[in-house]
C-alpha positions in Angstrom: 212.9 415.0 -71.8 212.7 417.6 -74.0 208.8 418.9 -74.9 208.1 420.0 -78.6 205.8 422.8 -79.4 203.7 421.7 -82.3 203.5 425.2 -84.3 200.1 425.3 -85.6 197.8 428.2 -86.8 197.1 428.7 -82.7 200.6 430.5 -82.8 200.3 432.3 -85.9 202.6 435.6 -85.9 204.9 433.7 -83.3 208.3 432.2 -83.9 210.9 430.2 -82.0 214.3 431.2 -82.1 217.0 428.9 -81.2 220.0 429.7 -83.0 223.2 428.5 -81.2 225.3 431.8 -82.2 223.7 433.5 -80.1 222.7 434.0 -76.6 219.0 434.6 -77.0 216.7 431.2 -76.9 212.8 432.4 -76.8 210.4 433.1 -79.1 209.1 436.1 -81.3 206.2 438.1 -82.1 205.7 440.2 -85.0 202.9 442.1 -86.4 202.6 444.0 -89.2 199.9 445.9 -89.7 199.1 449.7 -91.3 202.8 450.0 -92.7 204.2 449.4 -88.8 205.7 446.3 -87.6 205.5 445.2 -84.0 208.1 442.9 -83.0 208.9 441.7 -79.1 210.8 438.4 -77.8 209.9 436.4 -74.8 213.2 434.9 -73.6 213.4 431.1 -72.4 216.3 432.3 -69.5 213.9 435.7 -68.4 210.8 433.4 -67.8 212.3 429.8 -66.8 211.6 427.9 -69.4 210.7 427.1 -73.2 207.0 426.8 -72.3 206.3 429.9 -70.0 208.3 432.3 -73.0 205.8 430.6 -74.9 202.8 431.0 -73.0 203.7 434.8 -72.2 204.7 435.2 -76.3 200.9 434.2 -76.8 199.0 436.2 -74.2 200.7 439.1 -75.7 200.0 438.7 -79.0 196.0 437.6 -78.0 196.7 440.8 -76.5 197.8 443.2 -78.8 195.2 441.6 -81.2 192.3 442.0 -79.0 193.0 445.7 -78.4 193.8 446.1 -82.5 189.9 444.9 -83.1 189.0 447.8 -79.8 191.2 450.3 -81.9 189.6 449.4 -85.2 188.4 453.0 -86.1 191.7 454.2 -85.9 194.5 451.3 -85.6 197.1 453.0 -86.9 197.2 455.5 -84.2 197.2 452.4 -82.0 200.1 451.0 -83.6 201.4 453.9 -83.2 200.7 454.1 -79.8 202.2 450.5 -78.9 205.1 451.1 -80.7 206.2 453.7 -78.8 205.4 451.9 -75.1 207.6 449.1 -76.6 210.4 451.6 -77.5 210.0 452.7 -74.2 210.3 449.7 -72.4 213.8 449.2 -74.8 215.3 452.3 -73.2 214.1 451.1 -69.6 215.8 447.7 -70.3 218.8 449.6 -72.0 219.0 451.9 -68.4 218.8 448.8 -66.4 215.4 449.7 -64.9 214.4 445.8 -64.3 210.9 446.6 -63.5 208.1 444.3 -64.8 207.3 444.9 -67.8 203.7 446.2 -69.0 201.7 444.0 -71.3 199.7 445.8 -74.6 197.6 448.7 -73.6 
């Protein structure tokens, strides 16, 4: 049986994507804040399932919020800041360096 996630204001800033043209099943997150725009996907096939993509698509974006509040004197130097670790982790990803990835600092 096939579990539905109710979308609700609990996973504002997070979006499924299941389009059959391509190969990616998971979920989004995208935050857009000072001009910048933070966007990562949780894949259903790199955690197991529809629910764990889900559940690591929320801890990281209760994540990134909590440190934007931390940051608030100067968020867009955090943005800036995350940005760039999540470019990073692209190019370790694009290397084939399979190490677990970091969640928001």
């Amino acid at each position: 049986m096939h579990k539905q996630i109710v979308m609700s204001k609990k996973n504002k800033n997070i979006t499924r994507y299941t389009y059959e043209s391509t190969d990616f099943l998971g979920w989004r997150v995208s935050i857009q804040r000072c001009g910048r725009i933070i966007t990562r996907y949780f894949s259903d096939l790199q955690y197991g399932s529809e629910e764990e993509s889900y559940r690591h698509a929320v801890d990281y974006r209760d994540s990134v919020f909590s440190q934007m509040a931390h940051h608030r004197q100067d968020l867009s130097a955090y943005m800036d800041e995350e940005l760039a670790h999540l470019q990073d982790l692209l190019r370790r990803k694009e290397k084939g360096d399979d190490t677990t990835e970091e969640m928001a600092h």
